[in-house]
N, C-alpha and C positions, 0 to 999 in steps of 0.2 A: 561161235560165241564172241568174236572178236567185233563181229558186225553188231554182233549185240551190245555188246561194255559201249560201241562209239555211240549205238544208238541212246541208251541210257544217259551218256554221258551229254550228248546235245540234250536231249534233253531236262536236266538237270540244270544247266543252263539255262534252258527257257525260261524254268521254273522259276530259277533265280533272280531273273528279268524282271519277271510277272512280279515277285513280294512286293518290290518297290516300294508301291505302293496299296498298304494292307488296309487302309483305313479307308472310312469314305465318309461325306458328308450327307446328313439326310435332312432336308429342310422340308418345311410347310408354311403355306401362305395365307391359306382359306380352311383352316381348321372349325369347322360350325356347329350351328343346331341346324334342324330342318327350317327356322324360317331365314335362314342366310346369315343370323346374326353371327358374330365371330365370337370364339370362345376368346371371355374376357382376360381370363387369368384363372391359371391352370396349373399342374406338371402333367410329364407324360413320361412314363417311364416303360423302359425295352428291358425286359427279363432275357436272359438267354435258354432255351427250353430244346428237350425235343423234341419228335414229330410225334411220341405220345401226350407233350405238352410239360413234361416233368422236368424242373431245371435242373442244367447241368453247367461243370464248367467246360473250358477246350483249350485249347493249343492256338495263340495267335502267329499271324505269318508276318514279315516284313522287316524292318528294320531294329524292333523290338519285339522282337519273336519271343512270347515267354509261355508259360501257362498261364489263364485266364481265370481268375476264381467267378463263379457263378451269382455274383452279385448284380441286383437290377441298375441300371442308369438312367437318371433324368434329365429334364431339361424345362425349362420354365416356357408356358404358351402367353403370350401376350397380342391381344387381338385377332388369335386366331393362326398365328407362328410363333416359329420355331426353330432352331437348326440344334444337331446334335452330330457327335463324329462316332459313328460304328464299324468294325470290320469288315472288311470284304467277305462276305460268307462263301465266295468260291474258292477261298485262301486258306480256312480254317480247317484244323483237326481235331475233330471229323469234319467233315466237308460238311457244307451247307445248313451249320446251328440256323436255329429259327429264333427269332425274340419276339416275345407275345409281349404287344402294345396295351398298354391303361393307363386312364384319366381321372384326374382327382380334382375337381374344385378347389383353390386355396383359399376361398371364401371361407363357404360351408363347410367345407373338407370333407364333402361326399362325393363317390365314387361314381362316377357319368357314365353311365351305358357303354361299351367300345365294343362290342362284340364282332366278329369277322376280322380281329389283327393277330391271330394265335402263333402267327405264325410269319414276320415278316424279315425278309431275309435280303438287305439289300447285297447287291453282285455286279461285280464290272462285267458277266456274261451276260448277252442279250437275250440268248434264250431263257435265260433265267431270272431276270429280272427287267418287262418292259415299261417299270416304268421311272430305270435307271438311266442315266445317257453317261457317255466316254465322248471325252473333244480333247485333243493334245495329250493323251494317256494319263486323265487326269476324269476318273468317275464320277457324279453326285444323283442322287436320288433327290426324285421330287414326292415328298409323300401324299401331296394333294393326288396323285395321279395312283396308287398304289390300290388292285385291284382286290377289294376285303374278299375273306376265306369264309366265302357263304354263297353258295349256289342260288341260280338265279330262282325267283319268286314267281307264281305263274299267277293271272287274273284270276280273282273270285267272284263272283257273280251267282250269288243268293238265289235258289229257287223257291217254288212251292214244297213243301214239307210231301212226300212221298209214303206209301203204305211202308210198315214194318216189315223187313227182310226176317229170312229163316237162316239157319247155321248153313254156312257153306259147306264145299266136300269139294275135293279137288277132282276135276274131273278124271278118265280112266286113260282116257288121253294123253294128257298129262305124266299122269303118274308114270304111264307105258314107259314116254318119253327120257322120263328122269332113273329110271331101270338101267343099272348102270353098267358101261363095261371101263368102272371108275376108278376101281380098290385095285392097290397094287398085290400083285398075286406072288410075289417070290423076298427073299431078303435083300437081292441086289438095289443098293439105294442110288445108283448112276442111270440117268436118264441121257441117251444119246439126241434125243431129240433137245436138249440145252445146254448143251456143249458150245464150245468155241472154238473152232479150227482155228489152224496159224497164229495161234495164241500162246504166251507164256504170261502166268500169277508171279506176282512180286509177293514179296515177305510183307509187304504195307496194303496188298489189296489192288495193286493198278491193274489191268491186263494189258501187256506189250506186244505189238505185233510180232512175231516168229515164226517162219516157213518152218514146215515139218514137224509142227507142237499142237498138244490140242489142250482145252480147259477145262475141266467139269464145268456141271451148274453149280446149283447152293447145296451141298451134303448136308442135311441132320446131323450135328454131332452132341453129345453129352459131354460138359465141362467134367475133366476126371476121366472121364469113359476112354476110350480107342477105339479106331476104328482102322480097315486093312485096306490095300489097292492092289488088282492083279498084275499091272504093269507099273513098273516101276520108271527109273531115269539115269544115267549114268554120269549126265553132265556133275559138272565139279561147283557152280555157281551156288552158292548156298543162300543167296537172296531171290532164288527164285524155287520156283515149284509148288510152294506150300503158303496160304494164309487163312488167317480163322475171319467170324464176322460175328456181330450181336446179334440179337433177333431185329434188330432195324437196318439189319446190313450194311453197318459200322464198321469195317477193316478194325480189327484188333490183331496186331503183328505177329507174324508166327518167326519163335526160333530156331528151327528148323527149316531148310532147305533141302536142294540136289547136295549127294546124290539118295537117288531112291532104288533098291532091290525091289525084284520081282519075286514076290508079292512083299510089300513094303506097308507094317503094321505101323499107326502114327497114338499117341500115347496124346490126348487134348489137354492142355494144359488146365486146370482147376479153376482159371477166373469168369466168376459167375457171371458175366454176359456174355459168353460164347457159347453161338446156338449153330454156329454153323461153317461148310470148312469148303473150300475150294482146291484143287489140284493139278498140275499138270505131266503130262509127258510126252515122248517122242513119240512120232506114228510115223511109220516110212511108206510107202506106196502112194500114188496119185491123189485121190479125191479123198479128203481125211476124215470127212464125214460119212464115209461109204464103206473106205477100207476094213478092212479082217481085223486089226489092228487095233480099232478103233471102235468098232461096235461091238464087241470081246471082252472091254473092257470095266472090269467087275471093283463096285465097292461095297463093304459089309461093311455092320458093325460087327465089333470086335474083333479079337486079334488073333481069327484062321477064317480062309475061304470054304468055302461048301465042299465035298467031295467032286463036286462035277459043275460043270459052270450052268448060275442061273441069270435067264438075262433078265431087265427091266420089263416088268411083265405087270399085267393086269386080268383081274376075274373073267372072265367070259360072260357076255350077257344071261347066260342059261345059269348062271349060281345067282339066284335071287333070294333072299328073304325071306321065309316064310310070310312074315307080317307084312311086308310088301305086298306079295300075292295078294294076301287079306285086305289090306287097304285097296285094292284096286277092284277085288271083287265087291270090296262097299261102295266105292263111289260109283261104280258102274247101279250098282242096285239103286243109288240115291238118283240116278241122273233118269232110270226109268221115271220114275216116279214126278219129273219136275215139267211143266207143263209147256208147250212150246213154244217158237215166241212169240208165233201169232195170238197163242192163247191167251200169252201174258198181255198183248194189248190188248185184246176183246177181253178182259178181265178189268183190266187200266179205263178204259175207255168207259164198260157201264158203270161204274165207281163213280165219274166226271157226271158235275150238272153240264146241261144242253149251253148252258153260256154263262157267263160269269163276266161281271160288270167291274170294271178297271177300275171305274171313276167315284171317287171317295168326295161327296162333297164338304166333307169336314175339312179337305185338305186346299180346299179351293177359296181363293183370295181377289179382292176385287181388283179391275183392272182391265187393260187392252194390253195382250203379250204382240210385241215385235218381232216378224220373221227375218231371216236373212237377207229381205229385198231393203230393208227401210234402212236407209244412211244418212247419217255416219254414226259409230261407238265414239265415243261409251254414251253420248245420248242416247242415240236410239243404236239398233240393230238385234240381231240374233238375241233372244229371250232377255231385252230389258220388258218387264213390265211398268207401265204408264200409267197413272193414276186416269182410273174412270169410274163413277160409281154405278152406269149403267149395266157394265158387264163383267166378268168373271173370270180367272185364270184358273187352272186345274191345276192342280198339285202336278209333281214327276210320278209317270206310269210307266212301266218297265214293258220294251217292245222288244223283238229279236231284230235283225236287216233282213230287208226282205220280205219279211211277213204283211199280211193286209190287216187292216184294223178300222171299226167304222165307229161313227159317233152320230146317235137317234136322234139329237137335235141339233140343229145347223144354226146358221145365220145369215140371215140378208144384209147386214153391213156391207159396202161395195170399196170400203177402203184395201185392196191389196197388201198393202203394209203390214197387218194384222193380220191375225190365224193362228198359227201352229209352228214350234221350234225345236228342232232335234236335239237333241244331245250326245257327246260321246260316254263312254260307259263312267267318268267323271264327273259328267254331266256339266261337261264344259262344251255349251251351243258351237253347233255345227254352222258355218258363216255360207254354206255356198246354199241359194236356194233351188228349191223343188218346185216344178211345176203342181201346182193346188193347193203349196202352201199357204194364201192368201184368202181372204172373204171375196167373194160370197162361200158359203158353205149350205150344203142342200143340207134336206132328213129325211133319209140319211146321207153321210157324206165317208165315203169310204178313202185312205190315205194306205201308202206303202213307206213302210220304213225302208228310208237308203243304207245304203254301206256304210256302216260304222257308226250308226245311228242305234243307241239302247234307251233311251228315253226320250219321252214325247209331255211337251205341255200342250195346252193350246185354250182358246177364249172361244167363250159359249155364250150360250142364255140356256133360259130356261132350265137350271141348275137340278131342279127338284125331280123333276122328270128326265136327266142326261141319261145317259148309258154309252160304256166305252168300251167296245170288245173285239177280241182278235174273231178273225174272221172277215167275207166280206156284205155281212147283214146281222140286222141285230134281234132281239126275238121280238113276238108280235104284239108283247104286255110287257111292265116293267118290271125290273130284274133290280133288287138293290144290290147297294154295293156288296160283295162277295167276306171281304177282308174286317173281323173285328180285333182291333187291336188295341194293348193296353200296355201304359209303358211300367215296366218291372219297378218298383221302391225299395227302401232298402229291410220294409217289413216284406216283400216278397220273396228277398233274394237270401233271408239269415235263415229258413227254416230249409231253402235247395243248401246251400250251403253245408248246414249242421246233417242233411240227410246226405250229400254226397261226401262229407268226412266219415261218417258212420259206415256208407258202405266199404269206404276206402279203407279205416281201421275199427275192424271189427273186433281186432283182439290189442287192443289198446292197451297199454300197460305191460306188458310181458315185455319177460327181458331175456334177450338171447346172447351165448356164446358160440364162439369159433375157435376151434382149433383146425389148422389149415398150413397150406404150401402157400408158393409163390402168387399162386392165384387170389388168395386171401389176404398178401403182407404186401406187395410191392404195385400195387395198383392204384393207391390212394382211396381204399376200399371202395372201391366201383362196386362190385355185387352188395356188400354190405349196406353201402347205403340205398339203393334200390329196393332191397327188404328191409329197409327200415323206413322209408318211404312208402310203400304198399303196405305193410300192415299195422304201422301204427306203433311197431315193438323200438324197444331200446335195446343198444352193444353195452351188456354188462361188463363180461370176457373176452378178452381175445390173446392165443396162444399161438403166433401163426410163424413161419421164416420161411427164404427161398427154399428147394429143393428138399424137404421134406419128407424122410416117410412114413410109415405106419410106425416102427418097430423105432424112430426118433421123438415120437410122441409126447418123449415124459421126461424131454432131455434137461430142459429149463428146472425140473424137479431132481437133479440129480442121477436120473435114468437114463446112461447112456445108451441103455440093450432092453431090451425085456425081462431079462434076467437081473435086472439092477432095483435100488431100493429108490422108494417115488418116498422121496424127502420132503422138505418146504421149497418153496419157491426160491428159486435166488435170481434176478436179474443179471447180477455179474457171471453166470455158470456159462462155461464155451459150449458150443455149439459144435456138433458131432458130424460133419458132411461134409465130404471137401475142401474145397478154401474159403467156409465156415466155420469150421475147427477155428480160425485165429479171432473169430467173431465173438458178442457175445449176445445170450436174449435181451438184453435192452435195445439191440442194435432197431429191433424189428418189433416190441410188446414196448406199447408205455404207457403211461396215465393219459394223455394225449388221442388216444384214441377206445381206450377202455378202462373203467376204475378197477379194476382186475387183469391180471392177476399182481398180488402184492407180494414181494419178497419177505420172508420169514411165516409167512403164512402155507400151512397144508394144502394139499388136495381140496379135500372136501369142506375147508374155512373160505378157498378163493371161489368154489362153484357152489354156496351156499345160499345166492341172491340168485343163480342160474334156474329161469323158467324154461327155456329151452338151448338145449346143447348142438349146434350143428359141425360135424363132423364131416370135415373137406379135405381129405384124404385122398390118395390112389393114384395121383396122376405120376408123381417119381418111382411109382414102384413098378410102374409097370414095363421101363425099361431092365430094370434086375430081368424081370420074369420074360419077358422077350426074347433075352441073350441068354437063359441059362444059369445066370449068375444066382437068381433066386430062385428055391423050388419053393411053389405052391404049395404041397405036402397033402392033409386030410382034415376036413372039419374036426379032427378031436384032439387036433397035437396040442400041449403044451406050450407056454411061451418060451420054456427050454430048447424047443425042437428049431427053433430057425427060421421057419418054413413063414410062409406068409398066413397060412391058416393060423398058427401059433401065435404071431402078430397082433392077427385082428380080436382072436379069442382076448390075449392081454391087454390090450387097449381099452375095449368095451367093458368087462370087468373092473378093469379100473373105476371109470367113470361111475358104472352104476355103484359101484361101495363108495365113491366119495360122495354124493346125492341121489338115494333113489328114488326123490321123488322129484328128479329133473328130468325131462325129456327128450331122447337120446333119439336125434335124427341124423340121418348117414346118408352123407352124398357123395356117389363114384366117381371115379374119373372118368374123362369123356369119349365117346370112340375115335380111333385113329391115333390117340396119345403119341406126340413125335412125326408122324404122317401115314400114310395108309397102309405104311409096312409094318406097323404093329397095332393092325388091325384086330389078331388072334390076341395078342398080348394085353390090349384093353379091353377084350371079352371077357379073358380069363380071370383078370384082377378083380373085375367090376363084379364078374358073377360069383369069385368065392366073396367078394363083400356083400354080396347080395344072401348065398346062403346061408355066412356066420350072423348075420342080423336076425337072420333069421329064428335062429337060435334062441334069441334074448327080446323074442318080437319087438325087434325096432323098426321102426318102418324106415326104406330106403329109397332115395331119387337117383337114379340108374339113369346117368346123364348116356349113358352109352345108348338107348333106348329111347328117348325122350329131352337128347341135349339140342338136339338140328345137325352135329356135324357129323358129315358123310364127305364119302369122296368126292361130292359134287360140290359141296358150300367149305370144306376145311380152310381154303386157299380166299375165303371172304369173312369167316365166321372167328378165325385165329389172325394173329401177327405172326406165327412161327409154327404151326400147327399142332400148337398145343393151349398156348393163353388167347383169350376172348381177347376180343378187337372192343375197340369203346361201345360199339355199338351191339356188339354180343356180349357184352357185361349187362347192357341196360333190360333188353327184351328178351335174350334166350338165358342168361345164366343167372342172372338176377331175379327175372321175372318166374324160371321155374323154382328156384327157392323159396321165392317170396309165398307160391301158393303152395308149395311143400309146407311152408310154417301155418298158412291158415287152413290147410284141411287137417292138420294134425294137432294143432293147440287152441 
């Protein structure tokens, strides 16, 4: 331990080195449009956000190290610059804030495009920021160089319009493949395979190197909850052993350290963005990722170990699925049936006329086109065309590289200069010439596109009679042009329009409520507005806060249990959950995102406008029911009884006596809730919501069945393996509500 305090201790030091200097300068030079012009006169202002995009403030480092309130900063563009002084984002706490970049005209004082800066995070580290430079221990950022937060873009290139495709089915192959041996099979939530040998966890999140220590990975924990370890620690260092993390794996400091008893229960402290816990201890024997010692080592939740030791374990590929099964025997049955691929060309092919004619002489303009032989540009060269009223230039006709292509009628002109000009897929002339590029041309006269060559002009005669077609002949009679085309107006384009709104909201006008968890309040209503996007409906209601359960439901109404009396609304009424208790419902319900609900108003006065009610429930409960804490009980219990059955019965009840004639839709929580160790636990929640709906025939979206996450996509489909990622808000959680609202209202 002594070697340890000296190591800390340097460095602590370094550390101290490094604040110096916290701030950094970030300039631009060539701020534009696309035609090069410089942005006239502008601001540009750096929000501080996180990596969900959501502002926050932080803890600045350096010589005025204070907290940072989460206010934006500007800085005025003139001609296209700018400088601005921002922190060193590898200094700040939490480490690495991002500040999402935007632009405002100060003309117009409209809001200019800036998409791809969500996220810019200048840093004196190189790996972290290249397009930062350090000279004399003195950083600056060039933001002209600053690489935007948008994946590269690939070539498009427009084909011919293809026969209509059938429903796909995922092959059996596949499916085989994704047959999982995925789900964790026991309650031990320590995975030895991400662990950290010669490691010790600091109380702030660092990990320090230390011979004979090892680290967990990220433990699932529940803010409130506890969870146990079978090996403990005896060291005396109370800054080390133990720290918590948010779901963005944020160090939020733990206070608690060594020493730790075996088996050593840890109590998580209640602040609602702790999702997760790391820990350490001694391991004595040689290789620490091998030893007894080491791989032994058991964490649960809650606060006692299992009677016998279970390790980190997973299903065995032979426990499958029923539906599984099912679906693999359909796609196999679908894939008989689908024809092979020679079929499908010998199907493709007699579909296709014998030849098809390029050359559109509507598109053709009088003139001699110049090939890459005739110099110099910009007079002459690669496709200027020349005024000639003898002859003809062809419009641009789309060729592959490589391919042969012929033209019916030639020319005997003997000027070489003239003929035919490629282009790149820009259709910006290619300068090197081609042998044939040049007159004479026979009839026929057959040409190959070169490399990199996607379009082709070239000067003809006899326009009325041309033909221009891939291939190296052309047919034996004339073939007109193939292509009729007409260009769309804006009386074409108002009745696609009015028909593509109509399919999109069918049930226009409806107005829906939420009552909901963390999923529904703290996301900047991601799923919401997606179903309100797909079907056209309005957010009348919304009753939603973090960590939510069934049996908290009616709390904002004065019901803190089931057994409590559901009052009028009150905004100022605290909130019943953990370290919510000091909250209150306006924290998370406001006019701002719903004209309901209203304080001094009823039940059934605030869900009075309510067309359809959706019911987002189940994902906090299914920890109680996990650990024991919660029993399930019997579809007939009472709200007296406790039980989770009892719960769902008073909730549902409720709603339908304060609007029967609202539409009461109920969505599960999703499988693996917390990660794939309470896999059984989001079974069971989801399936007693499924059978009390049943009861009161409501129809229910049983995300457990029908959400995407398994143990194969959790770890892409969640941030923490419980909330939807942005992009499982838009397509899997959103998009299955949106059509739960249109098959049902």
């Amino acid at each position: 331990m002594t070697r340890l305090l000296r190591a800390a201790a340097a460095a602590c030091l370094l550390s101290i080195a490094a604040i110096g200097s916290a701030q950094i300068t970030v300039s631009a030079a060539h701020l534009q449009d696309s035609t090069g012009t410089p942005v006239a006169n502008a601001t540009i202002t750096f929000a501080p956000v996180n990596n969900a995009g959501q502002p926050i403030s932080y803890r600045a480092a350096g010589s005025s190290a204070g907290q940072v309130v989460g206010s934006p900063v500007t800085a005025t563009v003139t001609a296209g610059a700018f400088t601005i002084s921002l922190p060193d984002t590898s200094l700040t706490q939490p480490i690495n804030v991002c500040f999402a970049a935007s632009l405002q005209d100060n003309v117009s004082g409209e809001q200019l495009p800036f998409s791809g800066h969500s996220c810019v995070q200048p840093s004196s580290t190189s790996a972290q920021s290249a397009w930062c430079t350090t000279a004399s221990g003195t950083t600056t950022c060039n933001f002209d160089n600053f690489p935007v937060n948008q994946p590269a873009l690939v070539v498009v290139q427009t084909g011919p319009t293809g026969a209509p495709g059938t429903n796909a089915a995922g092959t059996s192959t596949n499916i085989q493949k994704l047959i999982a041996t995925y789900k964790q099979g026991g309650p031990n939530l320590y995975d030895p395979t991400q662990a950290v040998s010669n490691t010790v966890i600091t109380s702030t999140g660092t990990l320090e190197s230390l011979s004979g220590y090892t680290t967990s990975g990220y433990i699932p924990v529940t803010p409130g909850g506890a969870f146990t370890t079978a090996f403990g620690d005896g060291d005396t260092n109370a800054g080390l052993g133990l720290c918590y993390f948010d779901i963005n794996l944020n160090p939020v400091a733990a206070s608690q350290g060594f020493p730790f008893t075996s088996p050593q229960t840890f109590t998580v402290p209640s602040g609602a963005t702790i999702a997760y816990a790391r820990v350490s201890w001694a391991v004595s024997g040689g290789s620490y990722l091998n030893s007894t010692g080491f791989a032994a080592q058991e964490i649960v939740t809650g606060s006692s170990l299992p009677a016998s030791y279970s390790s980190f374990s997973v299903y065995p590929a032979s426990t499958v699925d029923a539906n599984i099964a099912t679906e693999t025997a359909r796609a196999e049955a679908v894939e008989a049936t689908l024809p092979s691929a020679a079929e499908s060309q010998q199907i493709l092919a007699a579909s296709q006329p014998t030849a098809v004619n390029l050359f559109d002489v509507n598109a053709a303009v009088p003139g001699l086109l110049d090939n890459a032989s005739y110099c110099c540009a910009p007079a002459h060269g690669a496709g200027v065309v020349e005024t000639d009223s003898a002859h003809y230039v062809s419009g641009y006709i789309a060729v592959t590289p490589g391919s042969q292509y012929t033209m019916a009628v030639g020319d005997s002109e003997t000027n070489a200069a003239y003929g035919i000009s490629w282009y790149t897929l820009n259709r910006t002339p290619i300068t090197t010439y081609h042998t044939g590029d040049g007159f004479p041309f026979t009839s026929p006269q057959t040409f190959t596109a070169p490399a990199g060559a996607y379009w082709i002009r070239f000067t003809g005669s006899g326009p009325g009679t041309q033909m221009f077609v891939a291939g190296s002949s052309v047919p034996s009679s004339y073939v007109p042009f193939a292509q009729v085309a007409h260009v769309l107006t804006t009386s074409d384009l108002v009745p696609l329009v009015q028909a593509q709104t109509n399919m999109a909201s069918p049930i226009k006008g409806c107005r829906i409520g939420v009552i909901g968890d963390s999923i529904s309040s703290i996301f900047g209503q991601a799923w919401q507005n997606v179903v309100e996007a797909r079907t056209g409906c309005t957010l009348e209601y919304q009753d939603a806060r973090p960590g939510r359960l069934y049996a908290d439901a009616m709390e904002c109404y004065g019901a803190s249990t089931p057994t409590g009396t559901i009052g009028n609304y009150n905004a100022a009424n605290p909130l019943t959950y953990g370290s919510y208790a000091s909250q209150a419902c306006s924290n998370y319900n406001s006019s701002s995102i719903a004209p309901y609900p209203q304080t001094g108003l009823t039940l059934a006065q605030n869900l009075a406008n309510v067309d359809v009610m959706l019911l987002e429930l189940g994902t906090n409960d299914v920890t109680g029911i996990g650990t024991g804490l919660q029993s399930i009980g019997t579809i007939t219990d009472a709200p007296s009884a406790g039980t989770q059955y009892g719960n769902f019965n008073w909730l549902i009840t409720a709603l339908h006596t304060a609007n029967p004639a609202m539409r009461l839709l109920i969505v599960t929580n999703g499988a693996d809730v917390g990660g794939t160790g309470y896999n059984a636990a989001s079974l069971a929640t989801a399936g007693a919501i499924v059978a009390t709906a049943q009861i009161y025939a409501d129809p229910v979206l049983d995300l457990t069945k029908v959400g995407g996450v398994n143990g194969l996509t959790i770890s892409t489909l969640t941030i923490d393996n419980t909330h939807p990622t942005t992009a499982s808000f838009q397509h899997f959680f959103g998009a299955a509500i949106a059509n739960f609202v249109r098959m049902w209202w």
